[in-house]
C-alpha atoms as one frame of an Amber mdcrd trajectory, in Angstrom:
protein
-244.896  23.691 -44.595-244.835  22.223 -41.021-248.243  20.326 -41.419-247.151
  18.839 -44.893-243.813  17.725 -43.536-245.972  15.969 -40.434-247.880  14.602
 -42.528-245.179  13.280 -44.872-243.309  11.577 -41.810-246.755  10.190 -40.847
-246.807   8.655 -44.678-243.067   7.630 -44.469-243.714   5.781 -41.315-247.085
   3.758 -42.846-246.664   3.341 -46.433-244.827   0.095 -46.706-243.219   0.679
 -49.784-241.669   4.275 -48.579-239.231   2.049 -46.320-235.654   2.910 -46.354
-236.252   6.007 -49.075-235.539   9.737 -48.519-237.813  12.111 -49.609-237.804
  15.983 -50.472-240.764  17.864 -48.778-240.851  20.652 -50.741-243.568  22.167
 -53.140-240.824  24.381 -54.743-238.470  28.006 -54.641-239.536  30.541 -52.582
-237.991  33.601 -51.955-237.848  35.997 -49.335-239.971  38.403 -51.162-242.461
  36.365 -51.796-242.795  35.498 -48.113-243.143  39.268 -47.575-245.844  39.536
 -49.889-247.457  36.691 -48.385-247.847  37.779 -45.208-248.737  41.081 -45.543
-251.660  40.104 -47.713-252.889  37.346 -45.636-252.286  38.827 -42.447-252.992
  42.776 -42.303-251.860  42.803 -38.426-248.353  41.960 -39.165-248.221  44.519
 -42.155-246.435  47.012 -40.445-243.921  45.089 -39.209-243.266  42.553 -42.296
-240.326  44.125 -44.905-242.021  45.813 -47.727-238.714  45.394 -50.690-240.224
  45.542 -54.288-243.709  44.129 -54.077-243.569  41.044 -56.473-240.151  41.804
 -57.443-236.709  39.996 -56.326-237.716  36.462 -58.212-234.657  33.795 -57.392
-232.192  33.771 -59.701-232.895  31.557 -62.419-231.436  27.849 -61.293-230.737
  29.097 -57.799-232.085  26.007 -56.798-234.124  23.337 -57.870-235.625  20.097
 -56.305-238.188  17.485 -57.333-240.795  16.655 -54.894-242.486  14.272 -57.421
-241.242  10.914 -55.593-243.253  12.350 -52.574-245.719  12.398 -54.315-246.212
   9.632 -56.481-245.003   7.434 -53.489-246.501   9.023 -50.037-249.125  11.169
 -52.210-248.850  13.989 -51.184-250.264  17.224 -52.389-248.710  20.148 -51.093
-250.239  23.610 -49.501-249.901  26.772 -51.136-247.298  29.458 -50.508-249.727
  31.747 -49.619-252.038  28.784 -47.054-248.703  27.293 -45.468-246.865  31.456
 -45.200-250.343  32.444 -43.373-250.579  29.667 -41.328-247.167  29.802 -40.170
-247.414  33.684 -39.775-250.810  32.865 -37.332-248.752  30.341 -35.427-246.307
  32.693 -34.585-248.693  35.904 -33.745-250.256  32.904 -31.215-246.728  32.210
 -29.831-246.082  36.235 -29.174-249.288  36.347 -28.055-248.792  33.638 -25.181
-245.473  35.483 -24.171-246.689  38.864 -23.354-249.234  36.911 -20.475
């Protein structure tokens, strides 16, 4: 999530023909459940204290929200992470940040 929106303000700023356009940076719904799930399967040290809900369960409600990322990509190019590379990373970012507190 954070390194795709980087790199999409990198793009914005050196793709001549992305001058003067907005763009949505975002690979599509998530939901707070399957942010849970995420992160207790790619990170077993935060299992305990990541909310457990209904495993898989709690989709969005259909048409809770929808965006189009397609003119970031067909204009900046992007590709987007996964849910489960950019949840993970993030989660490992902020272990690191905790980490560096307790010193």
């Amino acid at each position: 999530m954070g390194q795709d929106l980087a790199l999409a303000h990198l793009k914005a700023a050196t793709i001549p023909e992305a001058s003067g356009q907005r763009f949505i940076i975002c690979a599509g719904q998530v939901s707070s459940q399957q942010i849970s799930d995420t992160l207790r399967q790619g990170l077993p040290e935060v299992e305990e204290r990541t909310p457990i809900g209904i495993q898989g369960g709690n989709p969005l409600p259909e048409g809770s929200y929808d965006c189009s990322n397609e003119k970031a990509k067909s204009v900046l190019g992007m590709e987007f992470k996964s849910l489960e590379e950019t949840f993970a990373d993030l989660g490992k970012q902020l272990l690191e940040i905790e980490k560096s507190q307790k010193v």
